[in-house]
DRENLUM-847036 format. One record per residue: chain; residue in one letter; x, y, z of N, C-alpha, C in turn; residue number from 1. Coordinates in Angstrom, 1 decimal, always signed. Atoms other than C-alpha are relative to their C-alpha. Layout:
! residues N
NODE unit code    nc1    nc2    nc3   cac1   cac2   cac3    cc1    cc2    cc3 pos
NODE    A    a      X      Y      Z      X      Y      Z      X      Y      Z NUM
...
END
This chain:
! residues 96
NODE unit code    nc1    nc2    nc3   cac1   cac2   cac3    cc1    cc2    cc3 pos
NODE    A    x   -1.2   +0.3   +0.7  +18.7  -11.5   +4.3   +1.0   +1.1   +0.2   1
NODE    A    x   -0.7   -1.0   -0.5  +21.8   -9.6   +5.1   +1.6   +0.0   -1.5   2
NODE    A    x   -0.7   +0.5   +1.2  +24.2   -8.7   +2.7   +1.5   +1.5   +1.1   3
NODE    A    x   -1.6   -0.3   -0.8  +28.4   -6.8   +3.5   -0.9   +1.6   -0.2   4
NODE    A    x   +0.1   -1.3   +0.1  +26.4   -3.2   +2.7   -1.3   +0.0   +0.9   5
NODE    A    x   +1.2   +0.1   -0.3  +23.0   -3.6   +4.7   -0.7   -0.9   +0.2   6
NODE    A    x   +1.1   +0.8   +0.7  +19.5   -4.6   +4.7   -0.1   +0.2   -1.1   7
NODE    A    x   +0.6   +0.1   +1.4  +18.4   -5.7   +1.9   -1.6   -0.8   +0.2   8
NODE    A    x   +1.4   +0.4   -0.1  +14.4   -6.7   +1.3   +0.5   -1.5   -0.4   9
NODE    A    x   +0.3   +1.1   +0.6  +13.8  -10.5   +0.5   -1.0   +0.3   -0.6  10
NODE    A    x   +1.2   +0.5   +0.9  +11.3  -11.6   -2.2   -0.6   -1.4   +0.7  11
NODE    A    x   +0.8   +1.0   -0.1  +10.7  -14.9   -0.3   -1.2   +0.7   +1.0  12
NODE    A    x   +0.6   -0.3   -0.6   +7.4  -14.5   +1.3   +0.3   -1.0   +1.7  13
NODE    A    x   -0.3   +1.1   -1.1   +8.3  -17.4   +3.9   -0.7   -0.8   -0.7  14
NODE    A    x   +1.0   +0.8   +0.4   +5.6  -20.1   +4.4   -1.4   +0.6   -0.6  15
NODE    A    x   +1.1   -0.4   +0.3   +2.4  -19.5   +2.8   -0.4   -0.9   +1.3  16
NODE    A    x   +0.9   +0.5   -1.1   -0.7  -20.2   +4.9   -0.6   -0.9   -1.0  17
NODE    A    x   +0.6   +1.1   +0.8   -2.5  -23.6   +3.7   -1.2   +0.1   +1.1  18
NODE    A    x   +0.8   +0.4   -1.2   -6.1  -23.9   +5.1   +0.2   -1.1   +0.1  19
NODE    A    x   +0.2   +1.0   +0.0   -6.4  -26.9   +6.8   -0.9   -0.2   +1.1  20
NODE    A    x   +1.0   +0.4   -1.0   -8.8  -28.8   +8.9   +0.1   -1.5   +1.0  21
NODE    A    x   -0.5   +1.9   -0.1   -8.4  -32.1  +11.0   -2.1   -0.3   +0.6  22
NODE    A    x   +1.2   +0.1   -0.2  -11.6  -33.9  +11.3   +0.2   -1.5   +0.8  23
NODE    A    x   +0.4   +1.0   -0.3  -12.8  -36.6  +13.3   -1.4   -0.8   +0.9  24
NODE    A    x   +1.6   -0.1   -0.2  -16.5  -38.0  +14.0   -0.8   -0.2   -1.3  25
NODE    A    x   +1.0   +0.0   +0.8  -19.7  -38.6  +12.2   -0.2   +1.1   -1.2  26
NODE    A    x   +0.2   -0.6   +1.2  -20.0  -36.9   +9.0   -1.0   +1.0   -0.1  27
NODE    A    x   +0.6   -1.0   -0.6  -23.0  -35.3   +9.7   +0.0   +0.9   +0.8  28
NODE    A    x   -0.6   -1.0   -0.8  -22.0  -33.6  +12.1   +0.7   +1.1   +0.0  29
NODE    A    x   -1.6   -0.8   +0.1  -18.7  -32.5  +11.6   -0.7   +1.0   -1.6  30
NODE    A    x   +0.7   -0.3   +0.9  -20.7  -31.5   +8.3   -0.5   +1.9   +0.5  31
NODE    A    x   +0.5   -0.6   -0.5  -22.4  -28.8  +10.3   +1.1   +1.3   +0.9  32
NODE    A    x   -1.4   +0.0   -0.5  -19.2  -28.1  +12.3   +0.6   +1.1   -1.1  33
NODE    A    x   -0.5   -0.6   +1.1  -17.7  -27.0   +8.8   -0.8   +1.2   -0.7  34
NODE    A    x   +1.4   -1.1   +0.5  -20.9  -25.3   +7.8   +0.3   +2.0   +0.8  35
NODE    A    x   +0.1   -1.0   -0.4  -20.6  -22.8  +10.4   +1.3   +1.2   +0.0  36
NODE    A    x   -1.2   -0.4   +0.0  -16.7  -22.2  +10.2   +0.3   +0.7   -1.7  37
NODE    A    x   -0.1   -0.7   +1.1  -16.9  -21.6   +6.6   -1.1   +0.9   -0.8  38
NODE    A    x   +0.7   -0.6   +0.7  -20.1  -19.7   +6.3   -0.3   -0.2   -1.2  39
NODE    A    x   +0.9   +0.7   +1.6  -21.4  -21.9   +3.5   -0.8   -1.2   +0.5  40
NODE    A    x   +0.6   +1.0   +0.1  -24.1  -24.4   +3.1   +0.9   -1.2   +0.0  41
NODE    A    x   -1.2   +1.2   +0.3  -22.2  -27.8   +3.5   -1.1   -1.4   -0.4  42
NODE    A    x   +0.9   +0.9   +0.4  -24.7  -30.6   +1.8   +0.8   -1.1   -0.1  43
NODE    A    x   -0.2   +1.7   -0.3  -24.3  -34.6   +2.7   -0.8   -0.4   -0.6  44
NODE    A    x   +0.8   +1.2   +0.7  -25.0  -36.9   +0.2   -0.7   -1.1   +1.2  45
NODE    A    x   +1.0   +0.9   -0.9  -27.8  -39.4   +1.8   +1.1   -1.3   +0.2  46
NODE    A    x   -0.7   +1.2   +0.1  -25.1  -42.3   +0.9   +1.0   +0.4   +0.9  47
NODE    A    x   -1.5   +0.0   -0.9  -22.4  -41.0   +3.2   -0.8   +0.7   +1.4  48
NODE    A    x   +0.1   -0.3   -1.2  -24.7  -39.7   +6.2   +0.1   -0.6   +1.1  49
NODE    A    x   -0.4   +0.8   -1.0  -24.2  -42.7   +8.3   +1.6   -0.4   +0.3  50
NODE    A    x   -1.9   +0.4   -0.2  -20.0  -42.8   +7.7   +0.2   +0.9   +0.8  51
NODE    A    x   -0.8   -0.3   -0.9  -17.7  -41.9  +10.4   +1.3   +0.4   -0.8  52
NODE    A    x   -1.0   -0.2   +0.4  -14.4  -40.2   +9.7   +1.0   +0.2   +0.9  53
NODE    A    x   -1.1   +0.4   -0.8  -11.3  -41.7  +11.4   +1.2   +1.7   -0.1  54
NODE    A    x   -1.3   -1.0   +0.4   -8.8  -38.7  +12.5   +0.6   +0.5   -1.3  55
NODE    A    x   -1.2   -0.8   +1.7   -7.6  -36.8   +9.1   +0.4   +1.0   +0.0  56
NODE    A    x   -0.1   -1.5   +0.5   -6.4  -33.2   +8.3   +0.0   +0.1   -1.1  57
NODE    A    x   +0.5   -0.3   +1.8   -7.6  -32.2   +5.0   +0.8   +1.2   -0.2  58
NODE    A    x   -1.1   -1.5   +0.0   -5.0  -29.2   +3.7   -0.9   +0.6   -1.7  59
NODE    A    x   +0.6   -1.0   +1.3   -6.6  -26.9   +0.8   -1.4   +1.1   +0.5  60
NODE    A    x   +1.2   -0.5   +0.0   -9.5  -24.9   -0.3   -1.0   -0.3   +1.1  61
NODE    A    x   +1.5   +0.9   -0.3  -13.4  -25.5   +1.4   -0.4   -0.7   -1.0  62
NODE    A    x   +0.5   +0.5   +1.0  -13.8  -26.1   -2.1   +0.6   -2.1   -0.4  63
NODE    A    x   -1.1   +1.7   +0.4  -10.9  -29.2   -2.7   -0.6   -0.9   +2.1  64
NODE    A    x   +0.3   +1.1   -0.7  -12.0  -30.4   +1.1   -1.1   -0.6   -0.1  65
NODE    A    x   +1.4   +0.6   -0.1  -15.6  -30.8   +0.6   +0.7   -0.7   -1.3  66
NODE    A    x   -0.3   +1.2   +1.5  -14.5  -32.3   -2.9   +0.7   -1.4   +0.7  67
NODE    A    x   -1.1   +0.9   -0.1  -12.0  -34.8   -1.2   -0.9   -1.2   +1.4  68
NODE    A    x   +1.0   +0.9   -0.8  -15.0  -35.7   +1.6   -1.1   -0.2   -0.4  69
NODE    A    x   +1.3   +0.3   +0.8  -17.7  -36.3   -1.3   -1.1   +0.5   +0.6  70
NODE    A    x   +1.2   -0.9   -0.3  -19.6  -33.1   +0.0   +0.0   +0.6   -0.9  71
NODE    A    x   +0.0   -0.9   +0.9  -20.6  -30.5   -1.7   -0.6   +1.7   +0.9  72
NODE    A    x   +0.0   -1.3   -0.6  -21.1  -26.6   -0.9   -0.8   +0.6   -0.7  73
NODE    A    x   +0.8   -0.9   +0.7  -23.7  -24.6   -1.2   +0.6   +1.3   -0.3  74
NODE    A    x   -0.6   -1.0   -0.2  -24.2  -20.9   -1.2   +0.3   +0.6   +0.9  75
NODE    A    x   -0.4   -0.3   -1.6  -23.0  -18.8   +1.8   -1.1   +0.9   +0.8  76
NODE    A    x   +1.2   +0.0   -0.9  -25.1  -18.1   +4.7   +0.4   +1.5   +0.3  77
NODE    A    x   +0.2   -1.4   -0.1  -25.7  -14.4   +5.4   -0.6   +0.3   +1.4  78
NODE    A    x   +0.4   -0.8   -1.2  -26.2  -12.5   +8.7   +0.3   -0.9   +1.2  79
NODE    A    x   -0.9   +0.9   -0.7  -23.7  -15.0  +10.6   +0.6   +0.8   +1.1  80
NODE    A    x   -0.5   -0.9   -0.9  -22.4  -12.9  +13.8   +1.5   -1.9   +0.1  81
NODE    A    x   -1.2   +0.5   -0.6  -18.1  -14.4  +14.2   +0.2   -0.7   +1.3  82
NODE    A    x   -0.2   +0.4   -1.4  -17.9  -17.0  +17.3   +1.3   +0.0   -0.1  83
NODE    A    x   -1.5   +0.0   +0.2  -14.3  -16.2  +17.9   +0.1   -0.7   +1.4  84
NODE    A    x   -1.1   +1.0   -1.2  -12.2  -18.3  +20.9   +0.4   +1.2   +0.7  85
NODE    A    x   -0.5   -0.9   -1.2  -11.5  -16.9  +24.1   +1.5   -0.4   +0.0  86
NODE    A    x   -1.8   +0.3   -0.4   -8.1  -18.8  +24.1   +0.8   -0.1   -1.8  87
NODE    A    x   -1.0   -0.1   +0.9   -5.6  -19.3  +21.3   -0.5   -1.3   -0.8  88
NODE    A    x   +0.3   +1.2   +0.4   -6.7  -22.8  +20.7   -1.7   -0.5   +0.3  89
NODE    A    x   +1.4   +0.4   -0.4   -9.8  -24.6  +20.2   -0.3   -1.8   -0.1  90
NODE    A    x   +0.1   +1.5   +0.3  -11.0  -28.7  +20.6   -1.5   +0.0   +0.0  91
NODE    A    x   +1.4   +0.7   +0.1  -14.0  -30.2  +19.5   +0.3   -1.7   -0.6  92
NODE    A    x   +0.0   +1.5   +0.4  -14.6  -33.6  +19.9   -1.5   -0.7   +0.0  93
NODE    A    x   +1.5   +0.0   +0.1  -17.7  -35.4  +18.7   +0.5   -2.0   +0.2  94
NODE    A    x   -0.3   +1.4   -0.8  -17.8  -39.0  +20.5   -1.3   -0.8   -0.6  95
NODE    A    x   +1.4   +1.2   -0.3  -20.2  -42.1  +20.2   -0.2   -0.3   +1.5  96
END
């Protein structure tokens, strides 16, 4: 922000950061997928292991996505070594 005597600080922070995730594939899977990226247990009800999930992006917590894909989260997995990306971007695609 500029004002006739200087800088001046802003208070807006800008955008916040929202996690988000886009999913698409077998439930199970992508299950496992999320497991590793959020270093938590990711538990699949027996009644949704055979659903598929058409393209989505889920935007919140791990806690509000697993809620909004009727998983649930255990506790978090310990002695996990970081797979970080060679490039900037990453794709995973889980096919029939």
């Amino acid at each position: 922000m500029f004002s006739g005597t200087g800088l001046t600080v802003s208070t807006d922070p800008g955008h916040p950061k929202v996690p988000h995730v886009t999913l698409d594939g077998d439930i199970s899977v992508l299950s496992k997928t999320l497991q590793e990226a959020w270093k938590r247990r990711v538990i699949v009800p027996a009644n949704l292991r055979d659903q598929r999930i058409r393209k989505r992006t889920f935007r919140g917590t791990p806690e509000e996505i697993a809620d909004a894909l009727g998983l649930q989260l255990g506790p978090k997995i310990k002695g996990k070594k970081d797979k970080s990306p060679k490039g900037d971007s990453v794709s995973i695609k889980f096919g029939r």
